[in-house]
C-alpha positions in Angstrom: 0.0 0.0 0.0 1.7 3.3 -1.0 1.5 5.6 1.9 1.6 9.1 1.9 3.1 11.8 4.1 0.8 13.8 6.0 1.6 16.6 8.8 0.0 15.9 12.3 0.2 19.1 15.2 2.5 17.3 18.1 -1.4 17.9 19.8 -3.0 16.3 17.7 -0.6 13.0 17.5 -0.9 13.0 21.2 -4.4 13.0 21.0 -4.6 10.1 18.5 -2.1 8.4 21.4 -4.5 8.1 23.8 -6.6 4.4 24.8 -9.8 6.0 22.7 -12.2 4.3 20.0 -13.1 6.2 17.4 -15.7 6.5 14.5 -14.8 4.4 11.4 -16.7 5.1 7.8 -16.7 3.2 5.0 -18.9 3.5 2.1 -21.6 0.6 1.1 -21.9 -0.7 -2.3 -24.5 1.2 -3.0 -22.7 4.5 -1.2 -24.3 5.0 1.7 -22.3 5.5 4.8 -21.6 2.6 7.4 -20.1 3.9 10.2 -19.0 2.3 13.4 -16.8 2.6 16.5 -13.3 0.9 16.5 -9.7 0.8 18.5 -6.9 1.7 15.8 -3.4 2.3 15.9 -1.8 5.1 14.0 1.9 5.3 12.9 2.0 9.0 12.0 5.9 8.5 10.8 4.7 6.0 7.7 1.3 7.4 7.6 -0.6 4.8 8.2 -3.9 3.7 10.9 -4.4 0.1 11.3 -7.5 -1.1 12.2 -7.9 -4.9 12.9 -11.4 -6.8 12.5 -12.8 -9.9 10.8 -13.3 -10.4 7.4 -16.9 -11.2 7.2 -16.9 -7.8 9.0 -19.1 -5.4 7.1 -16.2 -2.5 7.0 -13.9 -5.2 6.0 -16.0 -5.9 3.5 -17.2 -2.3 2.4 -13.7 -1.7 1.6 -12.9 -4.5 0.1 -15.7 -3.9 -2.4 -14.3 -0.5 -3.0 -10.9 -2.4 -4.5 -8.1 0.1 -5.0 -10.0 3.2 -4.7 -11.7 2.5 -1.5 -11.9 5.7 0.7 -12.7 5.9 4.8 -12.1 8.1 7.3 -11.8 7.7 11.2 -12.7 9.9 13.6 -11.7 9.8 17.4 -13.5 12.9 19.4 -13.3 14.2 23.2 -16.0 17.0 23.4 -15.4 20.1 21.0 -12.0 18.3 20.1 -11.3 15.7 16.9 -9.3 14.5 14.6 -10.7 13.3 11.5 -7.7 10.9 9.6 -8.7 10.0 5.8 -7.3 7.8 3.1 -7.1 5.3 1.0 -7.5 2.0 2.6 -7.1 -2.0 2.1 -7.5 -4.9 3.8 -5.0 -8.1 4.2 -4.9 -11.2 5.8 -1.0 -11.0 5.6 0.9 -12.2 8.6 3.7 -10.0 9.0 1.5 -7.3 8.4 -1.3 -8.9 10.9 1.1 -9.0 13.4 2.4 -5.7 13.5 -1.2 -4.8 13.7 -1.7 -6.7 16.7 1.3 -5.8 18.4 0.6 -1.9 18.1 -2.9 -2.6 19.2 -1.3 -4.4 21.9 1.0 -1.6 23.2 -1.6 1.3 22.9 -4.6 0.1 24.6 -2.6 -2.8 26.9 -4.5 -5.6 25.9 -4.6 -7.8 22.7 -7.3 -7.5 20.3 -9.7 -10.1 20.3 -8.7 -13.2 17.9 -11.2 -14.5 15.4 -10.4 -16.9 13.3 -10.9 -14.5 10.2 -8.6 -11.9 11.5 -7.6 -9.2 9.2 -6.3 -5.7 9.3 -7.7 -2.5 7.0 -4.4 -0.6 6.6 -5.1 3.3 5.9 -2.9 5.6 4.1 -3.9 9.0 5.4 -3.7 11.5 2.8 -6.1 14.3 4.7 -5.9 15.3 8.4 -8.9 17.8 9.7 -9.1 19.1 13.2 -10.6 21.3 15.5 -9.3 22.3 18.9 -6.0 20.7 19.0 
């Protein structure tokens, strides 16, 4: 996944750094918005959120559908204060990449995602950053 550089405030990554869920949107097949809450990971030096889930997940599938071209954004909020993180996103089943996933996840909200069998992660390569109050 080709990741782009994006600038993130030193508020605004700290923010992101804290154990919060946030809002995740990803667009149906028919383009209507599915939006639900999520724990994610960001790696603002590579530009890129992780977000693990199943497969049979309906995000995982929404972007999935959207091959390529499939665009999300995620939003964690306190208040009057958000980010909003959006990009181009895909989803993978690889290991390596799985397991950085999980270890990131791991580290940020000290606990280990939960472990289906269908475990994948949507990688997001932020492109756009919007915020208010940070």
């Amino acid at each position: 996944m080709s990741r782009a550089p994006f600038e993130l405030p030193l508020t605004a990554r700290a923010f992101l750094t804290r154990p919060d869920t946030a809002t995740f949107t990803t667009l149906r097949p028919d383009g209507t918005p599915h939006v639900t809450p999520v724990r994610f990971t960001l790696d603002a030096s590579d530009g890129l959120v992780r977000v693990t889930t199943r497969a049979g997940a309906c995000k995982a599938r929404n972007v999935a559908a959207g091959g390529p071209a499939a665009r999300v954004a995620l939003c964690q909020a306190d208040g009057f204060r958000w980010v909003t993180l959006e990009g181009r996103a895909a989803v993978t089943d690889d290991p390596e990449r799985l397991a950085e996933a999980v270890r990131r996840y791991t580290v940020r909200y000290r606990t280990a995602p939960p472990a289906p069998q269908d475990l994948v992660v949507v990688e997001i390569a932020v492109d756009r950053v919007l915020s208010l109050n940070l």
